[in-house]
Each structure stands twice: as structure tokens, then as C-alpha cells.
PyMOL Python script that loads the backbone (N, CA, C, O; Angstrom):
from pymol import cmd

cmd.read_pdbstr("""\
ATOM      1  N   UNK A   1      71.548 100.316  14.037  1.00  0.00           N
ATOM      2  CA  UNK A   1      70.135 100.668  14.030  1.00  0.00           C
ATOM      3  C   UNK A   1      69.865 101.654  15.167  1.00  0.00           C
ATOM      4  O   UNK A   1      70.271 101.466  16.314  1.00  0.00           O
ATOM      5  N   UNK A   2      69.237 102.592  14.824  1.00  0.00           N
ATOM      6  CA  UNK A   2      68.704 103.381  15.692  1.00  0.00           C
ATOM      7  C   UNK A   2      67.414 102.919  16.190  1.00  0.00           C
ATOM      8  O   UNK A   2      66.628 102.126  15.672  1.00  0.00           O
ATOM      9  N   UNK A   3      67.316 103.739  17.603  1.00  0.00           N
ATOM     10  CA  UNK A   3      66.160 103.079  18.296  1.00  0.00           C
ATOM     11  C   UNK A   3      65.252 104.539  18.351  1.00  0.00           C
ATOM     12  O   UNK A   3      65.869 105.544  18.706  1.00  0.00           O
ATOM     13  N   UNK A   4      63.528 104.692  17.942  1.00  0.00           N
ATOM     14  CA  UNK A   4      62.874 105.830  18.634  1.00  0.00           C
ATOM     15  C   UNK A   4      62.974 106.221  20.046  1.00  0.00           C
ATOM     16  O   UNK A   4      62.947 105.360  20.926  1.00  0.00           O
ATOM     17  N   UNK A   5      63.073 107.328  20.281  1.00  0.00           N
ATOM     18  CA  UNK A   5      63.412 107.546  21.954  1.00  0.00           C
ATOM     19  C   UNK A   5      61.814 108.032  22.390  1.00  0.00           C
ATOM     20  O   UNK A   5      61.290 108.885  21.674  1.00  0.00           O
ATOM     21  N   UNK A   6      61.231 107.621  23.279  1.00  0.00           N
ATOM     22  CA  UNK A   6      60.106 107.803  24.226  1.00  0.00           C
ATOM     23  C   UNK A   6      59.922 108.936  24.249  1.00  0.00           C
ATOM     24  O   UNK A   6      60.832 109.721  24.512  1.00  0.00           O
ATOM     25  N   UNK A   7      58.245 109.457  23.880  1.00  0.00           N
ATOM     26  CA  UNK A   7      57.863 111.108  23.940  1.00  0.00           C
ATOM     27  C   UNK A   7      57.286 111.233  24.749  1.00  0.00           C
ATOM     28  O   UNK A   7      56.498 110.290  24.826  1.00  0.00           O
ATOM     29  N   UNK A   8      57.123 112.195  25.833  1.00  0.00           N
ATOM     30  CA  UNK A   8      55.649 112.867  26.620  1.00  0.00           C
ATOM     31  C   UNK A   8      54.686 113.015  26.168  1.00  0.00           C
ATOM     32  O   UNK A   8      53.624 112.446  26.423  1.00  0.00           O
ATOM     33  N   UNK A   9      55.042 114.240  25.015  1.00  0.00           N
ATOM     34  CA  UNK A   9      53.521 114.623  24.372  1.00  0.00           C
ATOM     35  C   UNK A   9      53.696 114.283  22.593  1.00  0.00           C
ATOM     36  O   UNK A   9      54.690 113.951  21.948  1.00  0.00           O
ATOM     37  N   UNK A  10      52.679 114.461  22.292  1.00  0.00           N
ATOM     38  CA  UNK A  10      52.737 114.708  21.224  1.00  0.00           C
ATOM     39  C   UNK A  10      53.710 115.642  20.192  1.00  0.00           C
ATOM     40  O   UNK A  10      54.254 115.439  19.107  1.00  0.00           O
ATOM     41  N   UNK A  11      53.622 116.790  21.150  1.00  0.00           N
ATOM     42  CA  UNK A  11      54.617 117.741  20.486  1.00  0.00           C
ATOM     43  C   UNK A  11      55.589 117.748  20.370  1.00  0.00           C
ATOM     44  O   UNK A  11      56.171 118.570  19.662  1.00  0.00           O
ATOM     45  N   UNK A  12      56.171 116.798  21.046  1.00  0.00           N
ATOM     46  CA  UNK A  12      57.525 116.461  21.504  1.00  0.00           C
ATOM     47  C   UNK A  12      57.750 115.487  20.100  1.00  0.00           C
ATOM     48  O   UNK A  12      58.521 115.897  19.231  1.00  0.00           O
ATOM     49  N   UNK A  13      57.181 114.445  19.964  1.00  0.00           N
ATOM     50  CA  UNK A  13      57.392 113.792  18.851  1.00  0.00           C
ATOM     51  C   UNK A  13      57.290 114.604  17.294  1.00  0.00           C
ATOM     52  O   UNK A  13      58.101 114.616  16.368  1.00  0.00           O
ATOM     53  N   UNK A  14      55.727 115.368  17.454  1.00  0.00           N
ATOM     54  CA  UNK A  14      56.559 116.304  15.994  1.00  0.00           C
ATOM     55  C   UNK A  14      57.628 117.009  15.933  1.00  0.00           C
ATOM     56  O   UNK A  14      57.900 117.157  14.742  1.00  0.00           O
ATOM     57  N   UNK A  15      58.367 117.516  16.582  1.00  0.00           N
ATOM     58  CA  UNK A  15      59.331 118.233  16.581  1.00  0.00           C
ATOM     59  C   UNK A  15      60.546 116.834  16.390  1.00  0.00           C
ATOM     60  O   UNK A  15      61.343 116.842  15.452  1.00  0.00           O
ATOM     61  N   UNK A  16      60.519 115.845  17.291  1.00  0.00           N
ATOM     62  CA  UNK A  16      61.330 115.311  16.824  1.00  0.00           C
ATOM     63  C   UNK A  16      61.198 114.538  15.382  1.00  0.00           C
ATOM     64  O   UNK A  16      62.214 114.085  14.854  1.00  0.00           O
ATOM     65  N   UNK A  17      59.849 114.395  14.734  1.00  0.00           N
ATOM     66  CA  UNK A  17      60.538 114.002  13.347  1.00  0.00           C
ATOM     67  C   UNK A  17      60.402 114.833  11.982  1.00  0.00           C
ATOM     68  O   UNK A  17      60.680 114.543  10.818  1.00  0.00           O
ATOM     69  N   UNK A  18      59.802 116.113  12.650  1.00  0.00           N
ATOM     70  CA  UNK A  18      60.427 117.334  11.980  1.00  0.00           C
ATOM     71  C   UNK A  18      62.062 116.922  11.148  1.00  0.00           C
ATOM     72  O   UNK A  18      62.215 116.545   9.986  1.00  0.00           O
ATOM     73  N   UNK A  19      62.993 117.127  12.079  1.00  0.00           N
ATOM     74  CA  UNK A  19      64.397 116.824  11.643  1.00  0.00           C
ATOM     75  C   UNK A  19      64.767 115.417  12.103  1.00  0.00           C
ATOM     76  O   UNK A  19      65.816 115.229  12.721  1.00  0.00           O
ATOM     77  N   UNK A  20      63.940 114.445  11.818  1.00  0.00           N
ATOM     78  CA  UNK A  20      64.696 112.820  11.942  1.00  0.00           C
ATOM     79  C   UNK A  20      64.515 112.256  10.446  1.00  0.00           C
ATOM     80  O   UNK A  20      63.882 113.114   9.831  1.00  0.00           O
ATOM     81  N   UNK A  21      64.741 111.424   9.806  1.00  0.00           N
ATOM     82  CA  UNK A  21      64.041 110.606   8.988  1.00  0.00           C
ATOM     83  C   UNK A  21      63.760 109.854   9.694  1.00  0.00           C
ATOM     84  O   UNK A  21      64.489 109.656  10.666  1.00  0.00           O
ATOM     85  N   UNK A  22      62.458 109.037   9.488  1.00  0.00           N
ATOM     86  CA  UNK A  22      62.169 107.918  10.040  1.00  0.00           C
ATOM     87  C   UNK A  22      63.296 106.537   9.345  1.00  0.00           C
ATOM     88  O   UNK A  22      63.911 105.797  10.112  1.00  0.00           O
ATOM     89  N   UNK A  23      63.389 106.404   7.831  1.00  0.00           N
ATOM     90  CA  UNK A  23      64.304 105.600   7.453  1.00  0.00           C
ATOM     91  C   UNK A  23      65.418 105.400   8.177  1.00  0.00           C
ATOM     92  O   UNK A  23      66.142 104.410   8.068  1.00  0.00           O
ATOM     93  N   UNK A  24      65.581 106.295   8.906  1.00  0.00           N
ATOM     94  CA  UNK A  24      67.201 106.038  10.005  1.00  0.00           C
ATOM     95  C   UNK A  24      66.276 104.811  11.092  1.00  0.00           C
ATOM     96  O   UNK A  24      67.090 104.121  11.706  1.00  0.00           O
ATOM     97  N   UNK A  25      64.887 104.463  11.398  1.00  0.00           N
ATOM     98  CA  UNK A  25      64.899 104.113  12.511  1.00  0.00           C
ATOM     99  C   UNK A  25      63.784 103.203  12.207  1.00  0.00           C
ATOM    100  O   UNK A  25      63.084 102.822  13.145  1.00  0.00           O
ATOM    101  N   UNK A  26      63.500 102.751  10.833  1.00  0.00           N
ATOM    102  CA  UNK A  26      62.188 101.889  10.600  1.00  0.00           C
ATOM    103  C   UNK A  26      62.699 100.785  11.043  1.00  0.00           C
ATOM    104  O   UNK A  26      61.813 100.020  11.426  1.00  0.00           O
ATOM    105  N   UNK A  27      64.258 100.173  11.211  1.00  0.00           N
ATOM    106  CA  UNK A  27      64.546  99.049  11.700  1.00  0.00           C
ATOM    107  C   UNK A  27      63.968  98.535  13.447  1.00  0.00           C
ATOM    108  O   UNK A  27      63.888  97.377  13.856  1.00  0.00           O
ATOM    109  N   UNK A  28      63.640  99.786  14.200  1.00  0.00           N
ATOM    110  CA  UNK A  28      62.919 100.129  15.107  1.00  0.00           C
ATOM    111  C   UNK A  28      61.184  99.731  15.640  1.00  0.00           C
ATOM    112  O   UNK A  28      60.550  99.754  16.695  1.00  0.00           O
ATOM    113  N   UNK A  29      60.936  99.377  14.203  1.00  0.00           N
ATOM    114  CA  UNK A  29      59.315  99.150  14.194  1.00  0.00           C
ATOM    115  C   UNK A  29      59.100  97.651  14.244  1.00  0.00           C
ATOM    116  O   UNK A  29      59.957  96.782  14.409  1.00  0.00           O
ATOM    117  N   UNK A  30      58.085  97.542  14.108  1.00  0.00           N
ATOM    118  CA  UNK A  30      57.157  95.729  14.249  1.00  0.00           C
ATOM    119  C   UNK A  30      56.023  96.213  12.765  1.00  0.00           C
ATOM    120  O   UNK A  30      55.857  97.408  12.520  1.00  0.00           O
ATOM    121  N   UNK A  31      55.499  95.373  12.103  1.00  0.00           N
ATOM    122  CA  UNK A  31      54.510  95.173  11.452  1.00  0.00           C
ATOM    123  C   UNK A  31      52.868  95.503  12.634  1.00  0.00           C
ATOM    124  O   UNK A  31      52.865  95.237  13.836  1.00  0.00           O
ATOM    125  N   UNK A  32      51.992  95.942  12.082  1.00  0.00           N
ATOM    126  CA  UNK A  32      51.496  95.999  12.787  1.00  0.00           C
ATOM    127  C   UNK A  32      49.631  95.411  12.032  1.00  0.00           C
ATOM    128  O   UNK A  32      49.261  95.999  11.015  1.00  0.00           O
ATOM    129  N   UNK A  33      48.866  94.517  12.527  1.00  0.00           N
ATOM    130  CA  UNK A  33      48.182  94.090  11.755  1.00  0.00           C
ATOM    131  C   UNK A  33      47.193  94.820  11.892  1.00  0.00           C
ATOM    132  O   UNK A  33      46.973  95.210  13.039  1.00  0.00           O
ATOM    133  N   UNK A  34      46.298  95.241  10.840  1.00  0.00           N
ATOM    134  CA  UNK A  34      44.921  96.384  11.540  1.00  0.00           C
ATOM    135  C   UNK A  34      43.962  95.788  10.893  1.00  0.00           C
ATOM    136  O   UNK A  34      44.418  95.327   9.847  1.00  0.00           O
ATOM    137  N   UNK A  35      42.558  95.521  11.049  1.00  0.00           N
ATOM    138  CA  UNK A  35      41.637  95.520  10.526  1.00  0.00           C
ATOM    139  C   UNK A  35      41.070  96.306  10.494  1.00  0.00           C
ATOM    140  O   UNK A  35      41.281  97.021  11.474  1.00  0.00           O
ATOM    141  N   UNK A  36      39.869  96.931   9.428  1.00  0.00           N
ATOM    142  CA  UNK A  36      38.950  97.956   9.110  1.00  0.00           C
ATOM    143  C   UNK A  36      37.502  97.147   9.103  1.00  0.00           C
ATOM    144  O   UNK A  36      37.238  96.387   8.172  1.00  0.00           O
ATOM    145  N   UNK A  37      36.629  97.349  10.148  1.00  0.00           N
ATOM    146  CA  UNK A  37      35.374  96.920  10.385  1.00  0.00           C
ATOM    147  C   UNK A  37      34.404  98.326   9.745  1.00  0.00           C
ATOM    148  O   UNK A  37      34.501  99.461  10.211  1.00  0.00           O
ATOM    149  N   UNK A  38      33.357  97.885   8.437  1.00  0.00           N
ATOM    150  CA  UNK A  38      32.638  98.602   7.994  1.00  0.00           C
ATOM    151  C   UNK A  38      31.592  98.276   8.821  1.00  0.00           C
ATOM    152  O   UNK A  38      31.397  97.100   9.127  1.00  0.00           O
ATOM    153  N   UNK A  39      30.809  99.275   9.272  1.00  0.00           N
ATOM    154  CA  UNK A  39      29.536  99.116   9.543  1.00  0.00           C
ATOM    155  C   UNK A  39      28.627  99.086   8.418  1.00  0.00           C
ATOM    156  O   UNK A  39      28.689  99.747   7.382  1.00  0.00           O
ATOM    157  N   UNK A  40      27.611  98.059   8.841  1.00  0.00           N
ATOM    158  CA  UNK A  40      26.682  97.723   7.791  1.00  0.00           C
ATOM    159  C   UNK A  40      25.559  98.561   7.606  1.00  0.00           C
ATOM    160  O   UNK A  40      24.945  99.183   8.473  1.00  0.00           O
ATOM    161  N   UNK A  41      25.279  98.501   5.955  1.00  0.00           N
ATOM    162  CA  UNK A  41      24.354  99.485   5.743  1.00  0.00           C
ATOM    163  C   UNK A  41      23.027  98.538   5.655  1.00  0.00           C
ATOM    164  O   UNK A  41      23.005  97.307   5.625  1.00  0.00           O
ATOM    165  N   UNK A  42      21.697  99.634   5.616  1.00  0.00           N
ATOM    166  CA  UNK A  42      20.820  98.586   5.290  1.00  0.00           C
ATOM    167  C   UNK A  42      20.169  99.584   3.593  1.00  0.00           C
ATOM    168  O   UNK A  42      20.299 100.750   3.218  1.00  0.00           O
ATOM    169  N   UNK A  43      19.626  98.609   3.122  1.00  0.00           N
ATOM    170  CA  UNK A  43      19.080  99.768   1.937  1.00  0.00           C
ATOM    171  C   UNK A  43      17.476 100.291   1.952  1.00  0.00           C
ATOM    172  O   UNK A  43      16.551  99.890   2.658  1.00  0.00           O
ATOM    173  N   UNK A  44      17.485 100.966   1.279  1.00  0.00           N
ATOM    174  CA  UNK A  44      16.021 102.008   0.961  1.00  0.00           C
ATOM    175  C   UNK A  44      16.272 102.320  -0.464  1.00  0.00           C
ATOM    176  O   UNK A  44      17.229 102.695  -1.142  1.00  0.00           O
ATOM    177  N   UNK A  45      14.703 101.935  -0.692  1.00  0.00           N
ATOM    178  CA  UNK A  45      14.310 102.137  -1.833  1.00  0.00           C
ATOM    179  C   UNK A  45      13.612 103.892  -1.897  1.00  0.00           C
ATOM    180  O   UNK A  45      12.769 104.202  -1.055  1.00  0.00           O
ATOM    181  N   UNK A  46      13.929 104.606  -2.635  1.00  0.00           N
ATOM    182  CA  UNK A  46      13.713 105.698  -2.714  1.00  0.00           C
ATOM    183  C   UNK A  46      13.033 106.483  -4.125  1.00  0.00           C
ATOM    184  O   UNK A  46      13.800 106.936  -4.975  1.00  0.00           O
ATOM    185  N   UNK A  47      11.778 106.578  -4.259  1.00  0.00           N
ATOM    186  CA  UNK A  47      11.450 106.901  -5.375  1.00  0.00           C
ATOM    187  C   UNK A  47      11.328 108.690  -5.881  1.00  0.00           C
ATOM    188  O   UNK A  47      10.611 109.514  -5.313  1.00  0.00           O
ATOM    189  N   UNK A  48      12.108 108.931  -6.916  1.00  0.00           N
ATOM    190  CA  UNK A  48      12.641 110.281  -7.416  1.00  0.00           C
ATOM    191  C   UNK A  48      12.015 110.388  -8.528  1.00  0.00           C
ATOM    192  O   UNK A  48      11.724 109.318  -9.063  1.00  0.00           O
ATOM    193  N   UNK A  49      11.536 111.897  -9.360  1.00  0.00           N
ATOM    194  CA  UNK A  49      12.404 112.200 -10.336  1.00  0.00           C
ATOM    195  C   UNK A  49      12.942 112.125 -11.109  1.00  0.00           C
ATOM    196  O   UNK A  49      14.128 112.285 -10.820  1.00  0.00           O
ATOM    197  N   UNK A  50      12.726 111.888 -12.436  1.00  0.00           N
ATOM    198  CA  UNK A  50      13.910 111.574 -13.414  1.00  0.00           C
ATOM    199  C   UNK A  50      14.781 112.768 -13.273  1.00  0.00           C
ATOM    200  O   UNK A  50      15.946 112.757 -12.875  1.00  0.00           O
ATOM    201  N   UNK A  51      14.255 113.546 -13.554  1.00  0.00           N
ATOM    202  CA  UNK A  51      14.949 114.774 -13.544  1.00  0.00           C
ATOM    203  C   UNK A  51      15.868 115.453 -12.300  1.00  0.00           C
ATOM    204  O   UNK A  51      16.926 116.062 -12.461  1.00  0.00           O
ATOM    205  N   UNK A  52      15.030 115.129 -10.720  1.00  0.00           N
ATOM    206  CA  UNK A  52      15.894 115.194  -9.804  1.00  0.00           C
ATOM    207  C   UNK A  52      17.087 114.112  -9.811  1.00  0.00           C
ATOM    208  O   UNK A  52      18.089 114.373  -9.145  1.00  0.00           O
ATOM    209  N   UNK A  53      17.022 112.962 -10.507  1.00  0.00           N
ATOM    210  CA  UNK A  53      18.126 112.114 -10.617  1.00  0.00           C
ATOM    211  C   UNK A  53      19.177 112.100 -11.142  1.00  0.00           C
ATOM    212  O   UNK A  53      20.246 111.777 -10.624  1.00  0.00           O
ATOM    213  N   UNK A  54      18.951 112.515 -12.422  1.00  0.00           N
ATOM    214  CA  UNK A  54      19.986 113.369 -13.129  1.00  0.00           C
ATOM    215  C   UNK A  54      20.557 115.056 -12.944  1.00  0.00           C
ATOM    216  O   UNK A  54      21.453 115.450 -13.691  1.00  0.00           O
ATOM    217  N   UNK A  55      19.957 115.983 -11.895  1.00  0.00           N
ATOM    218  CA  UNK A  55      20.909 117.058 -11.250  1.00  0.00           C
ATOM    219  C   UNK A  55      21.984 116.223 -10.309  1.00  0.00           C
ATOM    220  O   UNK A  55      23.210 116.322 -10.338  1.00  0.00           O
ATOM    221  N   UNK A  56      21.162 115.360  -9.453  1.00  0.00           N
ATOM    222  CA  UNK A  56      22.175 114.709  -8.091  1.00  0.00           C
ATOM    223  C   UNK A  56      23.093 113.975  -9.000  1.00  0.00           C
ATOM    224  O   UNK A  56      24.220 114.072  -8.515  1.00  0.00           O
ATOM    225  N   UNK A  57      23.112 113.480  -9.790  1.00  0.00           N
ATOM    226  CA  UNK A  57      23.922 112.962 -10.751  1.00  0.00           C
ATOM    227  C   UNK A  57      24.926 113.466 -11.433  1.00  0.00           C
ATOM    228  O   UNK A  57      26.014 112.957 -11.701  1.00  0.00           O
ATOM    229  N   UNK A  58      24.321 114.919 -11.806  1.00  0.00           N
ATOM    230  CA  UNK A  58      25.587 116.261 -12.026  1.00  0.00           C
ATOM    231  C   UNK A  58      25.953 116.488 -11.525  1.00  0.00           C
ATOM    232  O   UNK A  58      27.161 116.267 -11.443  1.00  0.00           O
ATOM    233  N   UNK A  59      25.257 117.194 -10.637  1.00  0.00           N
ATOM    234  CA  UNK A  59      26.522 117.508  -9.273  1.00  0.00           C
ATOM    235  C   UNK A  59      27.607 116.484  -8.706  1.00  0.00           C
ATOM    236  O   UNK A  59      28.822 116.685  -8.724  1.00  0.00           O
ATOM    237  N   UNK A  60      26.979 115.374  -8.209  1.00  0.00           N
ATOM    238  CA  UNK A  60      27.719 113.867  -7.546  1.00  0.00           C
ATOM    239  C   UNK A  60      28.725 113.962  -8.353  1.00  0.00           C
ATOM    240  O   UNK A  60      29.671 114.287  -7.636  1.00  0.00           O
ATOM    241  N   UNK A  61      29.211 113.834  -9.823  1.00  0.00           N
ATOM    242  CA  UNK A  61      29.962 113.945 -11.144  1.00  0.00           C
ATOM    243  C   UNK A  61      31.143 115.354 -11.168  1.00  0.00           C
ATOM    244  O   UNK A  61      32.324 115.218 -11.491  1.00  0.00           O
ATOM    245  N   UNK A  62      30.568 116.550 -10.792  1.00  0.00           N
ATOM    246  CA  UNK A  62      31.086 117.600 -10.622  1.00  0.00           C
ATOM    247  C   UNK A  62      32.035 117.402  -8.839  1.00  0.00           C
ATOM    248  O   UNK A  62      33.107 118.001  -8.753  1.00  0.00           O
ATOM    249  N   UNK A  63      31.662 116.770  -7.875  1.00  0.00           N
ATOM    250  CA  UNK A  63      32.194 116.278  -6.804  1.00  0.00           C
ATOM    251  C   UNK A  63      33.227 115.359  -6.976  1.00  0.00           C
ATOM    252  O   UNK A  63      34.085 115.372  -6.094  1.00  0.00           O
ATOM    253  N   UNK A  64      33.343 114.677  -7.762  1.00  0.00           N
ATOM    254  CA  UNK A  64      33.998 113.415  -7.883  1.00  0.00           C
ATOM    255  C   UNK A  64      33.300 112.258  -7.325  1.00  0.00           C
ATOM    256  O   UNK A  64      33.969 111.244  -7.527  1.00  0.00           O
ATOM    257  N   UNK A  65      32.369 112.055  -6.791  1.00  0.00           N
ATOM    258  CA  UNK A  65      31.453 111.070  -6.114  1.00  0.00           C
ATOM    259  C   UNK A  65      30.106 110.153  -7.016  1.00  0.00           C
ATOM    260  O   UNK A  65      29.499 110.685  -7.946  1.00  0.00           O
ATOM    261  N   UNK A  66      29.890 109.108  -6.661  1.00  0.00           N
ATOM    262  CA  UNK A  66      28.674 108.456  -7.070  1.00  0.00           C
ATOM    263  C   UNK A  66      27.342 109.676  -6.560  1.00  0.00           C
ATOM    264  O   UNK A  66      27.276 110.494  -5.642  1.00  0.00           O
ATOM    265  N   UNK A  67      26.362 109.264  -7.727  1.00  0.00           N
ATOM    266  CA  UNK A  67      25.207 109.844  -6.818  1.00  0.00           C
ATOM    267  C   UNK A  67      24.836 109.200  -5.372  1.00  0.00           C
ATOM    268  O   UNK A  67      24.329 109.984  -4.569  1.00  0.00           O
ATOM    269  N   UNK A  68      25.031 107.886  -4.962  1.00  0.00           N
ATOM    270  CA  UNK A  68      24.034 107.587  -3.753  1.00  0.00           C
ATOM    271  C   UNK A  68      25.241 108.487  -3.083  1.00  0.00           C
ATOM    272  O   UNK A  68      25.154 109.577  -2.517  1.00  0.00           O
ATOM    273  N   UNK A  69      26.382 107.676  -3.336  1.00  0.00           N
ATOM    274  CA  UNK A  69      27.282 108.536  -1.965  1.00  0.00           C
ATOM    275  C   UNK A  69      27.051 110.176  -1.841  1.00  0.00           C
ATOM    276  O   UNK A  69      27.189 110.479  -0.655  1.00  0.00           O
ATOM    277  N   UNK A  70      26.810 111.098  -2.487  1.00  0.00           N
ATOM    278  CA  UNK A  70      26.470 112.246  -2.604  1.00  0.00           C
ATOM    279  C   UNK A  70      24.978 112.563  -1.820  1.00  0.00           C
ATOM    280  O   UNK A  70      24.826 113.488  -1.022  1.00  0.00           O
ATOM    281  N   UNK A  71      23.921 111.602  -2.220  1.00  0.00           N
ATOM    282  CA  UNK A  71      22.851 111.637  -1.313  1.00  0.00           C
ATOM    283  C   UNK A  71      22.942 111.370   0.137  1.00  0.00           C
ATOM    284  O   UNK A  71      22.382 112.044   1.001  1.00  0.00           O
ATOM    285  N   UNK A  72      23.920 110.016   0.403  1.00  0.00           N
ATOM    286  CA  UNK A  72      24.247 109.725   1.442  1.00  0.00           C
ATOM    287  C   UNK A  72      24.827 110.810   2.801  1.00  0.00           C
ATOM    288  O   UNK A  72      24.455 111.106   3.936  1.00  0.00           O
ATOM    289  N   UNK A  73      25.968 111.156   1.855  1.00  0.00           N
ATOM    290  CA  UNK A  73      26.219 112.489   2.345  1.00  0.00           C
ATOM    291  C   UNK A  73      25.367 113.436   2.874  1.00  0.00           C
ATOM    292  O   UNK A  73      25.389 113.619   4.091  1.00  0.00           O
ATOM    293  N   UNK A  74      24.642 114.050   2.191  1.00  0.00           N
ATOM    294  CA  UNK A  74      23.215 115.086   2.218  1.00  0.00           C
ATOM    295  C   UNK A  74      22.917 114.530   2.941  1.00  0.00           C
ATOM    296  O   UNK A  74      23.781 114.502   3.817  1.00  0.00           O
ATOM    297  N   UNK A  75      21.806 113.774   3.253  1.00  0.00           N
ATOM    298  CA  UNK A  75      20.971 113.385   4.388  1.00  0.00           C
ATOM    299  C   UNK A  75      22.146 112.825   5.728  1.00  0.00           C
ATOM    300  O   UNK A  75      21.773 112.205   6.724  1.00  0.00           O
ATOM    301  N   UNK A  76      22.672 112.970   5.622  1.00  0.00           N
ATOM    302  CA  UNK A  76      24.020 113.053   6.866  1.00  0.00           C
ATOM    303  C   UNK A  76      24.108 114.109   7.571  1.00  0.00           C
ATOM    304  O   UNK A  76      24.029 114.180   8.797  1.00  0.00           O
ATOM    305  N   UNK A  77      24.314 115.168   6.632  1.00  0.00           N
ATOM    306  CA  UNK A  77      24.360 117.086   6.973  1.00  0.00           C
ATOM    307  C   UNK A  77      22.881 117.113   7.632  1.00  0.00           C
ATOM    308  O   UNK A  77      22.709 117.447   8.804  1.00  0.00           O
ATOM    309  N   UNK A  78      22.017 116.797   6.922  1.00  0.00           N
ATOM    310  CA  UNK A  78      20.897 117.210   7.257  1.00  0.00           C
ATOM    311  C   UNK A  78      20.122 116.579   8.836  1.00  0.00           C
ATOM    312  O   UNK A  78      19.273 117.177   9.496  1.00  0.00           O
ATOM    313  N   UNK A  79      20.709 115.258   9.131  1.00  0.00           N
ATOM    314  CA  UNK A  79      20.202 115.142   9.997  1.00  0.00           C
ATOM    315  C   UNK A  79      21.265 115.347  11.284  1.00  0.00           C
ATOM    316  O   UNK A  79      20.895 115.108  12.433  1.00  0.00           O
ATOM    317  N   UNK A  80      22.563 115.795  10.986  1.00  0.00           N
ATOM    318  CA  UNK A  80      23.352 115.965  11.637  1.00  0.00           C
ATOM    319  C   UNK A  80      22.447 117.873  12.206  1.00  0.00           C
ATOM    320  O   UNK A  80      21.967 118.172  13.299  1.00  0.00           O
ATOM    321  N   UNK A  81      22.518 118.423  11.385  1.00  0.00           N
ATOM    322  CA  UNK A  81      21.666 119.879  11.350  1.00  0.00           C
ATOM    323  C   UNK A  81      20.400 120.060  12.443  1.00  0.00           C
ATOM    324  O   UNK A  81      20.259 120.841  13.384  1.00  0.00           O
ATOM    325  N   UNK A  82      19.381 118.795  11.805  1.00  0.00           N
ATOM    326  CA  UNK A  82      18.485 118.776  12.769  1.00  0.00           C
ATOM    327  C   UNK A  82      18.741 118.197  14.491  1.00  0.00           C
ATOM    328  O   UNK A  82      18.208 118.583  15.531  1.00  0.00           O
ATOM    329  N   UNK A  83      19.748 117.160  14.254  1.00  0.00           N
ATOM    330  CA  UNK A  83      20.090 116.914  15.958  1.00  0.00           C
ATOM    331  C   UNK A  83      20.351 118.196  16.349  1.00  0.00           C
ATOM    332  O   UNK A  83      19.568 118.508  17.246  1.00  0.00           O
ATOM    333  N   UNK A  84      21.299 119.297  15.999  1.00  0.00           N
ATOM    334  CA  UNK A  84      21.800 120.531  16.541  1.00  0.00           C
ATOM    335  C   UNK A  84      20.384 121.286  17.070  1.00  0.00           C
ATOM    336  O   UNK A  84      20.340 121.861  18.158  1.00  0.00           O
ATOM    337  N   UNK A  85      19.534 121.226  16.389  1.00  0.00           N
ATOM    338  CA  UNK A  85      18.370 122.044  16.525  1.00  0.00           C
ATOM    339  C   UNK A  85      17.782 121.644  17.620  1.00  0.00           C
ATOM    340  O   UNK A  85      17.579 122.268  18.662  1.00  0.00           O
ATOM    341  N   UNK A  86      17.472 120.380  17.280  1.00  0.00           N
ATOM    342  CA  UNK A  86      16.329 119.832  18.837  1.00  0.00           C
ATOM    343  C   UNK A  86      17.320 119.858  20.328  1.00  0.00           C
ATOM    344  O   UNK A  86      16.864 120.021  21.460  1.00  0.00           O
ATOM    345  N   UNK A  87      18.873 119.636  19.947  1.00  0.00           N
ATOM    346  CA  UNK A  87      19.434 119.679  21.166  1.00  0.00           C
ATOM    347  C   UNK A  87      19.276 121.218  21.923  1.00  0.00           C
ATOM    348  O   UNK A  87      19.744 121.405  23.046  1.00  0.00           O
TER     349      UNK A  87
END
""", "prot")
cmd.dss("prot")
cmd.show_as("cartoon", "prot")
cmd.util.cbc("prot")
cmd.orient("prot")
């Protein structure tokens, strides 16, 4: 079994597994347990549009995405946009 050898930087490690396989050295590793903590949403009721419901709906569709997540999105940009402004 091979053992990973200790990097400085970062760069140092891409270069080394540029030309390593890792399979030479997974005997080298531990399992490692991770959890993923979602932050919680809260909801809003939002009244639309039939018609604006079904464009966000095309488009969201043309994205690969649900409509809320597509709205979600949007008002993300947008208030990400306006922090830039007032800062």
C-alpha cells in the first residue's frame, strides 16, 4: 500500500495527482462521515397571474428547474443586486 505524501500548497497536490492514480493509494484513506445541514426555509404565499405563472413556468422548464426554484433564484439576483447598490 502506498501512503499520500504531505503537501504545502495546494498546487503541489494537483500536480501530484495529475500523474498519480489515487487507486494506487485509496488503501491510504479513512471513511469520512459528513453531514449536510439545510437551512430552513419559511414560506410565502404569493399571489400572481395566471398568465405570469405559466411564462415562469416556461422558462423554469426551458432551465431544467421547478418554477419556485427559478423564482427563488430571481429574487436572490435581485436582492443580491440591490445590496451592491446601497453598499
Amino acid at each position: 500500500m502506498k501512503r499520500i505524501p504531505s503537501f504545502k500548497t495546494e498546487e503541489e497536490a494537483a500536480r501530484f495527482w495529475e500523474t498519480h492514480s489515487f487507486a494506487e493509494y485509496a488503501g491510504d484513506t479513512k471513511a469520512a462521515e459528513i453531514q449536510f445541514v439545510r437551512k430552513a426555509k419559511k414560506t410565502v404565499a404569493l399571489r400572481l397571474d395566471p398568465a405570469d405563472i405559466e411564462t415562469v413556468e416556461a422558462v423554469a422548464k426551458k432551465k431544467g428547474l421547478s418554477y419556485t426554484a427559478l423564482l427563488r433564484m430571481w429574487i436572490k439576483e435581485q436582492l443580491a443586486k440591490e445590496a451592491r447598490r446601497a453598499a
